[in-house]
N, C-alpha and C positions, 0 to 999 in steps of 0.2 A: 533544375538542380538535381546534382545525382542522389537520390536516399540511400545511404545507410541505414536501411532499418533495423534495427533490435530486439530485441524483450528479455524486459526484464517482471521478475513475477513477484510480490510484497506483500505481507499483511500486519496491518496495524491496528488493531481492532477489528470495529465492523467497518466492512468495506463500499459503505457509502462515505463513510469522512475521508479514505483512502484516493480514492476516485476522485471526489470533487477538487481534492486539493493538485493531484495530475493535470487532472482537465485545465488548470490555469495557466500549465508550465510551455513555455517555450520549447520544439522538439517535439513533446509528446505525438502522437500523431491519433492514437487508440489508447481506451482504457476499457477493459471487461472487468466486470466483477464475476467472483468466480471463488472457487473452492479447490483446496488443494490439502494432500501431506495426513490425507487418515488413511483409515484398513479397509473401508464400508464396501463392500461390493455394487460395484452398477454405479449411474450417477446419483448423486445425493441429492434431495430437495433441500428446501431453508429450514423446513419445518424439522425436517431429519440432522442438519448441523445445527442449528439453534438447542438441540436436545444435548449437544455435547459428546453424546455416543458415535456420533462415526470419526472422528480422531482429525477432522478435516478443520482446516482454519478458513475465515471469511478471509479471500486474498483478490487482489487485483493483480491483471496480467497488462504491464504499456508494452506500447510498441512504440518505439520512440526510434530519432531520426538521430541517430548518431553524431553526424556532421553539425547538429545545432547541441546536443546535449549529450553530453558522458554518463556513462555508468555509473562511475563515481560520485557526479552531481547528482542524480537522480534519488543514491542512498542519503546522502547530505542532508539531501531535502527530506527523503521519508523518516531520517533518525530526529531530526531538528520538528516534524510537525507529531509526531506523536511522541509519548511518554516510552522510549524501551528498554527501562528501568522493571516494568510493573508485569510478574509472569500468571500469566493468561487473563489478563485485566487492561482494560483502557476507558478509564472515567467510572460510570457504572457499569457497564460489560462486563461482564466477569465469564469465567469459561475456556476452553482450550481453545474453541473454535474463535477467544478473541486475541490469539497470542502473539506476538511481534516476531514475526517471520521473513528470513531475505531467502527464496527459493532459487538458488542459482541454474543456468543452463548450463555453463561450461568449469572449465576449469581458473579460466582468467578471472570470471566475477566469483566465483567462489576467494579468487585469492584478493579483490579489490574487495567484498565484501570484509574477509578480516580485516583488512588495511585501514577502511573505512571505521567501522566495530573500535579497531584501536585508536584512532585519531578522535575520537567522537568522544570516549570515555570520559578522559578528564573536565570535560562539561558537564560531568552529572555527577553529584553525590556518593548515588546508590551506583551498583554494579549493572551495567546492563546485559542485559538476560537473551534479547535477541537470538533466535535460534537460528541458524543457515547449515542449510540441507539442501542436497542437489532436488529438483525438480522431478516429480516420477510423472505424476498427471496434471492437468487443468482441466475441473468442469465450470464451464460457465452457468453462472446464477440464472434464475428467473428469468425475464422480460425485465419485472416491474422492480426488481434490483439497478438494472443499468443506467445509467442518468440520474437516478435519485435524487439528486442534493438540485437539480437543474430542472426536472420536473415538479419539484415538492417544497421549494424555497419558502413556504410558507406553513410548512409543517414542524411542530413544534420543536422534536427532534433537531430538524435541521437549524434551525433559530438559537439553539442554545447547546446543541454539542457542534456542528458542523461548522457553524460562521464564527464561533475563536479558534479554530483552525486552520480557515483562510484567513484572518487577519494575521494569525502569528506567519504563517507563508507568507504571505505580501510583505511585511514588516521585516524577516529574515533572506527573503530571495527576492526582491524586487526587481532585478537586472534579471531576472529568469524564468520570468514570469510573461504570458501572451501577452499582445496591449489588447485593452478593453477592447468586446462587441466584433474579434477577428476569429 
C-alpha cells in the first residue's frame, strides 16, 4: 500500500495520556513524545519543562498514514479525549507546560484546525481555549518518556489518569481504533 505519511504535532496535558491514546488509533504509524512552543535555548530536559520556565508544552508528534486517517479525525479524537476547555491545566497538571495545544505544519491544518476548534465547541459548556500556532521546533523527550502508558501499565498514574482516557477513546471512536494485540 502506498503511505501517505503525515505529522501532525498535539499537546494535551502530559504527554503520556497523549501518546497512549494515538497508540490505539487506526493510521497512526509513530507517536514521539516531545516538547514544543517555549523560548528556552538548546534542548530542554523534563526536569527543565516540568519547572514551567522554559515556555515549552509536553506535546506529541504522530506520524500517521493519511490514506487510513485524516487530519481532521485525528483532532476529533485529541479534542473529544482531553478536557480543552481548561488553560494550562488537565486534571491535576496545572502549568503551561500542560496546555492544550494544536501545532500546525502548514497552512491547510492550520485552517482544518479552526474548522475543527469550531465544530467541536458547542459540545462544551465553557469556551475552549486550545491554542494553534505554527510549529517552530520538536524536541523529543527522554527515553523513559516514550511508551510510557505501554511500559508502566501498572503505575499508578497510569491506572487512574491514563485508563479513563482510553475508555472514553474506545467508547467515543471505536471504528477508529487498532484491533487488539496488531
Amino acid at each position: 500500500m502506498n503511505k501517505n505519511l503525515q505529522i501532525a504535532t498535539i499537546g494535551g496535558g502530559c504527554f503520556w495520556c497523549t501518546e497512549a491514546v494515538f497508540q490505539e488509533v487506526k493510521g497512526i504509524e509513530e507517536v514521539v513524545s516531545g516538547y514544543s512552543g517555549g523560548n528556552a535555548p538548546g534542548k530542554p530536559t523534563y526536569r527543565e519543562i516540568c519547572s514551567g520556565l522554559t515556555g515549552h508544552a509536553e506535546v506529541i508528534q504522530i506520524t500517521f498514514n493519511a490514506n487510513v486517517i485524516s487530519y481532521q479525525d485525528i483532532l476529533v479524537i485529541f479534542m473529544t479525549t482531553h478536557d480543552p476547555t481548561t488553560l494550562n491545566r488537565q486534571g491535576a497538571d496545572r502549568g503551561t507546560q500542560y496546555r492544550s495545544v494544536i501545532y500546525y505544519h502548514n497552512d491547510n491544518q492550520q485552517k482544518i484546525a479552526k474548522e475543527v476548534l469550531e465544530q467541536i465547541q458547542p459540545y462544551y459548556n465553557d469556551k475552549i481555549v486550545t491554542e494553534i500556532s505554527a510549529l517552530d521546533i520538536f524536541y523529543n523527550a527522554e527515553q523513559e518518556h516514550q511508551n510510557y502508558y505501554r511500559d508502566n501499565k501498572r503505575q499508578g498514574y497510569c491506572t487512574f489518569v491514563i485508563e479513563p482516557k482510553l475508555s472514553k477513546l474506545r467508547k467515543l471512536h471505536a471504528d477508529k481504533l487498532k484491533l487488539q494485540g496488531v
